[in-house]
C-alpha positions, 0 to 999 in steps of 0.5 A: 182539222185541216184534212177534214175543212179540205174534205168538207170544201171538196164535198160542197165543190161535187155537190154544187157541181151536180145540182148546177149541171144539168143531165144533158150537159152531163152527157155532153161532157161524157160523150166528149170524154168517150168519143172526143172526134164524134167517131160513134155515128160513122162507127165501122170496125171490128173488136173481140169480146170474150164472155166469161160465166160462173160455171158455163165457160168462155164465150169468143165473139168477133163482132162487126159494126159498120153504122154506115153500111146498117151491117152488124154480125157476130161469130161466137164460138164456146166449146166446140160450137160456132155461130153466126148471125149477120144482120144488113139492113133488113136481111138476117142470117145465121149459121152453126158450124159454118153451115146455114141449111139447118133443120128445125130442131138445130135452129130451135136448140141454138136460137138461130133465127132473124130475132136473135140476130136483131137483138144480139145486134141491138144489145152489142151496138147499144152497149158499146156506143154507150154513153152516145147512144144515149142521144137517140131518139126516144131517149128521155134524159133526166135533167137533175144529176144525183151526186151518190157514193157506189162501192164507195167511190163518189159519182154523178149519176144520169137517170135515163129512161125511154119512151113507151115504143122503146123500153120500159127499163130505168137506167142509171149511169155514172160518171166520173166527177172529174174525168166524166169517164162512165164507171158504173152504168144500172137498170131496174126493170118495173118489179121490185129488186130486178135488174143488174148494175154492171162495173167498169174498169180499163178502156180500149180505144177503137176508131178513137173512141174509148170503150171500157175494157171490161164490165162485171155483171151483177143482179142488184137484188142480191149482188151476185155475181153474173159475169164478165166481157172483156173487150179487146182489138185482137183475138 
């Protein structure tokens, strides 16, 4: 009996809790969990991601993120092919295997254009600023935070969508009750059961922000599994 009136009184604390704080104090106490100096805006560093996928091997990335300098590149190698994309302020190049003049078709093989380059560099700086990215502009940051059970562990979750010109995903981020550390974060696209949810565990700190460790992919439609980065400062 006295497990259960513990457990109630915990229930209505977390339930109270989300219905009186609102999405934007939500991130605010996030962001101070992950990045407690504000060190993301002035970010300028390198880190290793290793990409791991059922059936289709290892990717290595080294990448650089200098926000500061607008410079981002990524080198990734998987097998025996390398490949390079660098993006500095408005100019982008790339290459294979070291070498940049490349015909056509090696260009078309490997997806080596200005394109690629902007959105690996769109996807690595979004993801790891995560949740500071959350405060850019065109970011629509829902005020109610849900208090949800995800493989059963209890969070507060953050609805984030984005204005037109910016996305047309729904996210979903989730948050620690107690630590404000981000566990889960989600997205649907506009069809029905499209998306992934992705799952976070360890953290490593880099330039004093804490990033997760790792995060496993998911489709939300059927739970399958996509794969796994691992983050890490050393190759």
């Amino acid at each position: 009996m006295k497990k259960l009136t513990t457990l109630l009184a915990l229930f209505i604390t977390i339930s109270s809790f989300s219905q009186s704080i609102t999405g934007n104090e939500l991130l605010e106490k996030a962001i101070q969990f992950h990045d407690p100096n504000g060190n993301w805006n002035t970010f300028k560093g390198d880190f290793f991601v290793t990409m791991e996928t059922p059936n289709n091997g290892v990717r290595k990335s080294k990448i650089t993120i200098d926000l500061p300098n607008q410079y981002f590149s990524v080198l990734a190698k998987k097998d025996t092919i390398s490949t390079a994309f660098i993006v500095d302020k408005e100019n982008c190049s790339f290459s294979l295997n070291g070498k940049q003049n490349l015909s056509a078709d090696k260009k078309k093989k490997y997806s080596l254009n200005c394109e690629r380059a902007n959105l690996y560099k769109n996807y690595y700086t979004y993801l790891y600023g995560l949740p500071m990215k959350l405060k850019d502009e065109g970011t629509i940051i829902h005020q109610e935070v849900a208090t949800k059970t995800f493989k059963g562990k209890e969070y507060l979750v953050l609805k984030v969508t984005y204005k037109q010109n910016i996305g047309k995903d729904t996210w979903y981020f989730y948050f620690n009750p107690k630590t404000f550390a981000m566990e889960v974060y989600q997205f649907f696209k506009e069809t029905k059961d499209s998306g992934e949810y992705i799952l976070l565990s360890g953290l490593e700190t880099i330039n004093a922000i804490k990033m997760p460790k790792v995060r496993t992919w998911y489709y939300n439609k059927d739970n399958n599994y996509l794969g796994t980065d691992i983050l890490s400062t050393t190759k």
